[in-house]
Backbone as a chain_set.jsonl record, in Angstrom:
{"seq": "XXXXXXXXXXXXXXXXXXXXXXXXXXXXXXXXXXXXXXXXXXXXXXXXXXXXXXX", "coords": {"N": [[46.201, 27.807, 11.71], [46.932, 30.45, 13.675], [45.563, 31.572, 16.655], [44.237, 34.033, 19.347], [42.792, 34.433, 22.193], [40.599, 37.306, 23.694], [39.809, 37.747, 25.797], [40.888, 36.278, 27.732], [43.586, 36.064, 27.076], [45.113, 33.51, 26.011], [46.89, 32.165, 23.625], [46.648, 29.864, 20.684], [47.286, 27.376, 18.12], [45.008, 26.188, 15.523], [43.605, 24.092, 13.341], [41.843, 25.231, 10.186], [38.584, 27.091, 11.112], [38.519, 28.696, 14.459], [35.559, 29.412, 16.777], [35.625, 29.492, 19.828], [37.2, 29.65, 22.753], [39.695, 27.053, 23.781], [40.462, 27.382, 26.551], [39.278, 29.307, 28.337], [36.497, 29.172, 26.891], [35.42, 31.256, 25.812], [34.281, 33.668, 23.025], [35.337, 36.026, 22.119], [37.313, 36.437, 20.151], [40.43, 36.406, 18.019], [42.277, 36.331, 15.006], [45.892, 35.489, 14.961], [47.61, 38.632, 14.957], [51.097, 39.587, 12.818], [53.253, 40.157, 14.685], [52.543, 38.925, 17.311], [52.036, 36.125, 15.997], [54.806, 35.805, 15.208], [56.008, 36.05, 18.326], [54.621, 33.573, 19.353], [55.653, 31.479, 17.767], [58.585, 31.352, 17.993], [58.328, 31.15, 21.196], [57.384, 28.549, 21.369], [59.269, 26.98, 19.615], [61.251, 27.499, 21.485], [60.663, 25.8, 23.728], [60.478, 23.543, 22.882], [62.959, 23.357, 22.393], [63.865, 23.319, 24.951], [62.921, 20.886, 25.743], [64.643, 19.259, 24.635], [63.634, 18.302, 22.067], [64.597, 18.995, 19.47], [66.241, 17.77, 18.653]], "CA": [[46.098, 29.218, 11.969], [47.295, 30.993, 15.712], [44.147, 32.654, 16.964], [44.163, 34.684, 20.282], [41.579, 35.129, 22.904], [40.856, 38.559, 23.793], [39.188, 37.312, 27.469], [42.091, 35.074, 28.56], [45.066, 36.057, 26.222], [45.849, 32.448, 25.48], [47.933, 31.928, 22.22], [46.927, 28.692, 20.588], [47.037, 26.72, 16.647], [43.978, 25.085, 15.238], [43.353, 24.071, 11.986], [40.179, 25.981, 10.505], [38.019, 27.928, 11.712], [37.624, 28.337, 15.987], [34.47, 29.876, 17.704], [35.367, 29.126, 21.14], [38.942, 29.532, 23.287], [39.427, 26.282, 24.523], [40.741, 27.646, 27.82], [38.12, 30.262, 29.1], [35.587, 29.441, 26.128], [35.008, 33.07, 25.102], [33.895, 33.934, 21.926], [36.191, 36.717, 21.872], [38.849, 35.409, 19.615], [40.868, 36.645, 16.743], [43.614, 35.899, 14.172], [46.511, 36.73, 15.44], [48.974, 39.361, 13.877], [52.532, 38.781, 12.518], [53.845, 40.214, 16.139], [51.815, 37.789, 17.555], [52.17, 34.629, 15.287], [56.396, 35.395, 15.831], [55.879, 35.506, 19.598], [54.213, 32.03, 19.672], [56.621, 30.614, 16.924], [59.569, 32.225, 19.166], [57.893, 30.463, 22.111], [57.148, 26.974, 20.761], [61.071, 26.865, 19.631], [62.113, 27.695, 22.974], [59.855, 24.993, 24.594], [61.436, 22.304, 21.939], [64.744, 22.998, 22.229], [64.186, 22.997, 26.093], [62.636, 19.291, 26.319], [65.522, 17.98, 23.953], [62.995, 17.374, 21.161], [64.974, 19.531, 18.892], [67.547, 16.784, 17.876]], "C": [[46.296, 29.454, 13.462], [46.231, 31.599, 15.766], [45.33, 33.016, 18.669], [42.881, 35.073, 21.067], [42.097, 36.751, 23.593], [40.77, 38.744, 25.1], [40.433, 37.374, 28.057], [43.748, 35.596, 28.079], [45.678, 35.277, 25.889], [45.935, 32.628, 23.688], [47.389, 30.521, 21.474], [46.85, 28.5, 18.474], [46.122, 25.708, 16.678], [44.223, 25.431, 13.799], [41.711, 24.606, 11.876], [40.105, 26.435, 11.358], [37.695, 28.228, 13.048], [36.895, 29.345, 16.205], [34.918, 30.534, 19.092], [36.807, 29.198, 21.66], [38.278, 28.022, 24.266], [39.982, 26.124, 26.257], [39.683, 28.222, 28.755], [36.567, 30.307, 27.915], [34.745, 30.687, 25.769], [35.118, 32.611, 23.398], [34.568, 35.034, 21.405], [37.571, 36.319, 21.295], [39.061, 36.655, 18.402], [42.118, 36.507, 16.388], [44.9, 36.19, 14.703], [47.554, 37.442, 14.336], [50.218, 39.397, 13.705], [53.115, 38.848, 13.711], [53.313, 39.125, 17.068], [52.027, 36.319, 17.09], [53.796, 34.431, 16.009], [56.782, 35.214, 17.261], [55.438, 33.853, 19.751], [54.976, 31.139, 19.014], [58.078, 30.735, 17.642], [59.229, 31.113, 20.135], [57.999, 29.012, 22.399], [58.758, 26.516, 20.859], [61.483, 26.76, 20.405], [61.474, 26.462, 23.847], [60.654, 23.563, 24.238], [62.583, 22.383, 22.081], [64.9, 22.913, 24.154], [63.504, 21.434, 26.761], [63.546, 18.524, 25.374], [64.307, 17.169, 22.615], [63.331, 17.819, 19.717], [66.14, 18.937, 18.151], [67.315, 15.411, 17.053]], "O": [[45.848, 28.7, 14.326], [45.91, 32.261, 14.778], [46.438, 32.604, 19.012], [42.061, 35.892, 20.65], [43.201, 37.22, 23.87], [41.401, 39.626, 25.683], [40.931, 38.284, 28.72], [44.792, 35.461, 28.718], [46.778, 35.558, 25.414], [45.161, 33.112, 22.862], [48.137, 29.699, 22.004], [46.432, 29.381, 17.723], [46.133, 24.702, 17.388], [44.722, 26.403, 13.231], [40.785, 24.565, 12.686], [40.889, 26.496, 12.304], [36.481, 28.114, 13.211], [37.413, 30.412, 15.878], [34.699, 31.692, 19.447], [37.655, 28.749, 20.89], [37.273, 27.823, 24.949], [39.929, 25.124, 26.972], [39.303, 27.66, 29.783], [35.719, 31.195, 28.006], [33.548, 30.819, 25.514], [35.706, 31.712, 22.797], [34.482, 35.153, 20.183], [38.606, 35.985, 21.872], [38.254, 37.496, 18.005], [43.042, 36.532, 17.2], [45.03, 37.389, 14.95], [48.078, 37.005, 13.312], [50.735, 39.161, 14.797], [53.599, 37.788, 14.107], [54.214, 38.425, 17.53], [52.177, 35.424, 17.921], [54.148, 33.587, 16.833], [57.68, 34.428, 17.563], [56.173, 33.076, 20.36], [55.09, 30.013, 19.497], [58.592, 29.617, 17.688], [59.835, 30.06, 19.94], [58.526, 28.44, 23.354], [59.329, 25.931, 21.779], [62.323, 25.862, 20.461], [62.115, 26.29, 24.884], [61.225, 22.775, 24.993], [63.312, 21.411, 21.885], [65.948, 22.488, 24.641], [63.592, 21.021, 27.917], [63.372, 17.314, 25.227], [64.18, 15.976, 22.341], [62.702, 17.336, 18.775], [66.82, 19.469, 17.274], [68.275, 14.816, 16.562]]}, "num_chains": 1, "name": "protein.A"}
């Protein structure tokens, strides 16, 4: 699942359930929404195809 802190604005995927951002440990978190998920899936892609791990 992509969560989102609400503190920090980091983006990240955990499996299950998180509490806690593991950047700024706020408790302010939530799911994120499809605009959201496709930004970070968008993102990721672009990261992979720019270290050549895409082949």
């Amino acid at each position: 699942m992509i969560y989102v802190c609400d503190h920090c604005s980091f983006v990240f995927e955990r499996m299950g359930e998180v509490t806690v951002c593991p950047v700024c440990s706020s408790t302010y978190l939530h799911p994120a929404t499809q605009p959201e998920q496709e930004a970070y899936r968008k993102g990721k892609e672009q990261e992979k195809k720019a270290s050549g791990k895409d082949r």
